[in-house]
C-alpha positions in Angstrom: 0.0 0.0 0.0 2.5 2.6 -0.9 0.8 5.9 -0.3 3.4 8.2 -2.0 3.6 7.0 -5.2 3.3 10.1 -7.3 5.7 12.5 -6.0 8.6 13.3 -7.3 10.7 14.5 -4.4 9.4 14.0 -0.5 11.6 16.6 0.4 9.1 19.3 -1.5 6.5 18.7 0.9 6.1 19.8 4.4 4.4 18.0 7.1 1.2 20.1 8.4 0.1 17.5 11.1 1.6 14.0 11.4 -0.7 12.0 14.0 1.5 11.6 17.6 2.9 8.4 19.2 1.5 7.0 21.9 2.8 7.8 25.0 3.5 4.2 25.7 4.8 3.2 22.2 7.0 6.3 22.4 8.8 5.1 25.9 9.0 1.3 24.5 10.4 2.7 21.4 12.9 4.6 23.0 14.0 2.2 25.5 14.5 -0.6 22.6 16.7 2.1 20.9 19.0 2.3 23.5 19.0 -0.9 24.2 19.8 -1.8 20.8 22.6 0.6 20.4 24.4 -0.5 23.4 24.5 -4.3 22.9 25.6 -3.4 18.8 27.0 0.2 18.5 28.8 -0.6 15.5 26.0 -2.1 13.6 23.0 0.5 15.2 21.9 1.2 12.1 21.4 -2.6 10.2 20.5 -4.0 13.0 17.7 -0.8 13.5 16.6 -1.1 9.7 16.7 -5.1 9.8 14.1 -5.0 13.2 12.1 -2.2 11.6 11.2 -4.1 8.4 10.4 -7.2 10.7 8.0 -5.5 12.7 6.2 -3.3 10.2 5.4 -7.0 8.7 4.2 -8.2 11.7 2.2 -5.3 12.2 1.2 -5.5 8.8 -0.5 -9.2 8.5 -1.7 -9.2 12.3 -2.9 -5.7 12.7 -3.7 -3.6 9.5 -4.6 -6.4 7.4 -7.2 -8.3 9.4 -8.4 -4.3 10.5 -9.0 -3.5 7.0 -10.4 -7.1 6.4 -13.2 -6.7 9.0 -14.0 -2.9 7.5 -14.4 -4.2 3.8 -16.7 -7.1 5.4 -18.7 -4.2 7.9 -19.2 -2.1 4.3 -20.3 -4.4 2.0 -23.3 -5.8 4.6 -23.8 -1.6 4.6 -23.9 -0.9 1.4 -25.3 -4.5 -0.3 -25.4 -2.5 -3.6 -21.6 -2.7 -3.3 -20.9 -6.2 -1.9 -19.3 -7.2 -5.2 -17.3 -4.3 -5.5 -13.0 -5.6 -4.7 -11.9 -5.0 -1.4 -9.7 -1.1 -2.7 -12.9 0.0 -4.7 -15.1 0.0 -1.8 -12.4 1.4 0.6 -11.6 4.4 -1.7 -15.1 4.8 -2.8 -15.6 5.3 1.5 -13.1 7.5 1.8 -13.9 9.7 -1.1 -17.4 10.1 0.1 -17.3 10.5 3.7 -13.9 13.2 2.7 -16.5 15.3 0.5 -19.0 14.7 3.4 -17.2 16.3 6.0 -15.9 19.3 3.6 -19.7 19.9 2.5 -20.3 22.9 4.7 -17.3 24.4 3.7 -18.7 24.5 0.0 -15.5 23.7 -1.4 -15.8 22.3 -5.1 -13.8 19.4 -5.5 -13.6 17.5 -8.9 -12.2 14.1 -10.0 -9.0 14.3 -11.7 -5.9 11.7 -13.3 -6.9 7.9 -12.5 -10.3 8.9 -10.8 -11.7 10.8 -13.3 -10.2 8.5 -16.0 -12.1 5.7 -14.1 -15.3 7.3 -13.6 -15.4 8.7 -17.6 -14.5 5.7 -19.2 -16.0 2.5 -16.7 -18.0 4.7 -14.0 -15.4 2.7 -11.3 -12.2 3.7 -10.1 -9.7 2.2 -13.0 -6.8 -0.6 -11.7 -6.5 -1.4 -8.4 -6.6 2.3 -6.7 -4.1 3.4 -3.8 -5.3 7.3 -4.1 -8.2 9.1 -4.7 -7.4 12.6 -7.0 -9.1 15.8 -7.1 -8.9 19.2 -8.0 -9.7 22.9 -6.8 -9.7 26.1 -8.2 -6.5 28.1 -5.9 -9.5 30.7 -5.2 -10.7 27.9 -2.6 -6.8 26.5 -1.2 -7.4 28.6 1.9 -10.9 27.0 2.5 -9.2 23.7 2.7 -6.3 24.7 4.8 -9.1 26.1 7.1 -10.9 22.6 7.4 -7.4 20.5 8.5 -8.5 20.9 12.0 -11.6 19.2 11.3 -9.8 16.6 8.5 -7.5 15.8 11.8 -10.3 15.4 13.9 -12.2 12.9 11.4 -9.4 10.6 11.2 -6.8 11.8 8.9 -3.4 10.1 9.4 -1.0 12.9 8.3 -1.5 16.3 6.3 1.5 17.5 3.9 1.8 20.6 1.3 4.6 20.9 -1.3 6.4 24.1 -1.3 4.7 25.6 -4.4 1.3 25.4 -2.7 -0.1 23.0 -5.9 -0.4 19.7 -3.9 -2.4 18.8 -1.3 -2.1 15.1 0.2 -4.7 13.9 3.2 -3.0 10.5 4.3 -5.6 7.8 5.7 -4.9 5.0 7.3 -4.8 2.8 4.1 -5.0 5.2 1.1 -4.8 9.5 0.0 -6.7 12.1 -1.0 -4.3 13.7 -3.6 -5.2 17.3 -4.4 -4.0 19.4 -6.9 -4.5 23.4 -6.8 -4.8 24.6 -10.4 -4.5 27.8 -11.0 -5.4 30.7 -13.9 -3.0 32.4 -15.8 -3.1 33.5 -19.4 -7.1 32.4 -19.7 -6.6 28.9 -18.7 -6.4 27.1 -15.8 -2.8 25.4 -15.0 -2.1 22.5 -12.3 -0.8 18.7 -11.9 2.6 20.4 -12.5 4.4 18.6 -9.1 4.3 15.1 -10.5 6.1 12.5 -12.0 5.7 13.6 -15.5 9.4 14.2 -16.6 11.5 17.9 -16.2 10.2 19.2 -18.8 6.4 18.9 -17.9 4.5 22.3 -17.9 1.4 20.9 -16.4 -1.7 20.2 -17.2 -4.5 23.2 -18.4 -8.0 23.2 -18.7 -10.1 26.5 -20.3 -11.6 29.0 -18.1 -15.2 27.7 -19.0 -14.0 23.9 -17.9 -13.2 24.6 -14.3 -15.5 27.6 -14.3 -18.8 25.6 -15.0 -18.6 22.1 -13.5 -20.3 19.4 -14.6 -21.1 15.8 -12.8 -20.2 12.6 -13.3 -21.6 9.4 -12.1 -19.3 6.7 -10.3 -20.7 3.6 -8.7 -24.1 5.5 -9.4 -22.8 8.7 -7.7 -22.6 11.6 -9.2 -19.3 13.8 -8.5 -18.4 16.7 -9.9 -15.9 16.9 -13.1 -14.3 19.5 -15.5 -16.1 20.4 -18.3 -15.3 18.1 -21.8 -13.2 15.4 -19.9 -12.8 13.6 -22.6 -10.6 16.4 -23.9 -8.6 16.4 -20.8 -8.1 12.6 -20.3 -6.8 12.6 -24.0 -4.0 14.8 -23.4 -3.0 13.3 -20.1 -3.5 9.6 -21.3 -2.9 10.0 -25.2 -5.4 8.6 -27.8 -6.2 5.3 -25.9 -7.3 6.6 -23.2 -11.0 4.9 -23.8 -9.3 1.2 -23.9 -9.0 -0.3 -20.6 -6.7 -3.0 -20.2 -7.6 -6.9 -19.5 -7.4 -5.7 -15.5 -9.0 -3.2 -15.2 -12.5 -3.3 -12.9 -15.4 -3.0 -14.4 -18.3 -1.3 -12.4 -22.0 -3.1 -13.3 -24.9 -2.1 -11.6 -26.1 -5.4 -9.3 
């Protein structure tokens, strides 16, 4: 479940909240540590990597795992529409919905972008297998969201990080992101996704004033979410010509 996929550099982003140790996992921690680097002070560092890597695996299949298990099982008996859907549709579909849920009084307008707007034009699912959920704003709206992180925090968000340019903002959850990009106008058109993995001499991606300006909606699993004007335009010069051809993997979404 690697959650950082898409960025280029980690050291363009800045941490706005990282969720705090527990007390108690903080003393054991630090005792182990010491411990560790008294019995082997020569090889601290292996020895610290090796036992790291062991016990994120442990966590891994005994705690996370069977955790995210018994919260696909809880949702699909919730939502029986769904109980077909694979285990990282459901999950991200979750997240995505309860994310605009809690942002819905602060009348923010977020639309699908990249892989999630791909998905929902071309299959009305998320396409692949999806570790990230993307959307866009209008800059006009940033501060709105930078407003809500006390309220993203207190809902359950993980960790909250901003690049340096102020283009990218990523909402870390336990088992997935909410990726958002901040496009912003200049010469008549709307300009963002320029903080990726595209190459050096990517300029970013730009939509028309009347795209971003007069949203339209799109339906994904049956719900509709909100999407820039002529998509199909967009995903085109983002995914090239076959853009419309999924590939043998790719999900599906039919209406049970």
């Amino acid at each position: 479940m690697n959650l950082s996929k898409k960025v280029i550099n980690e050291s363009e982003f800045k941490n706005l909240y990282v969720k705090p140790k527990s007390f108690a996992r903080r003393v054991i921690q630090d005792f182990f540590l010491k411990l560790l680097l008294k019995i082997f002070p020569k090889k601290f560092e292996i020895y610290k990597e090796k036992i790291k890597n062991i016990i994120n695996k442990i966590v891994y299949y005994f705690v996370r795992y069977p955790s995210f298990i018994l919260l696909i099982i809880f949702l699909k008996f919730k939502h029986p529409l769904y109980f077909r859907l694979p285990s990282r549709h459901i999950y991200t579909l979750y997240i995505l919905t309860n994310f605009l849920k809690i942002l819905k009084k602060e009348k923010i307008d977020f639309f699908l972008i990249a892989g999630s707007l791909l998905g929902a034009v071309r299959q009305e699912s998320f396409a692949g297998r999806p570790t990230d959920i993307d959307l866009g704003i209008k800059e006009d709206q940033f501060q709105k969201l930078l407003n809500a992180i006390p309220l993203l925090i207190k809902k359950g968000a993980r960790s909250i990080r901003k690049d340096d340019k102020l283009s990218v903002l990523q909402i870390i959850y336990k088992y997935t992101l909410v990726d958002i990009n901040v496009f912003k106008k200049k010469n008549q058109m709307w300009i963002g996704e320029c903080d990726k993995y595209y190459g050096e001499n990517f300029k970013g991606i730009t939509f028309s004033i009347k795209d971003l300006e007069c949203l339209t909606t799109i339906k994904l699993y049956g719900k509709e979410f909100l999407s820039p004007t002529n998509p199909q335009i967009y995903l085109e010069k983002k995914y090239g010509k076959e853009w419309r051809v999924p590939d043998k993997k790719q999900f599906i979404w039919k209406k049970i």
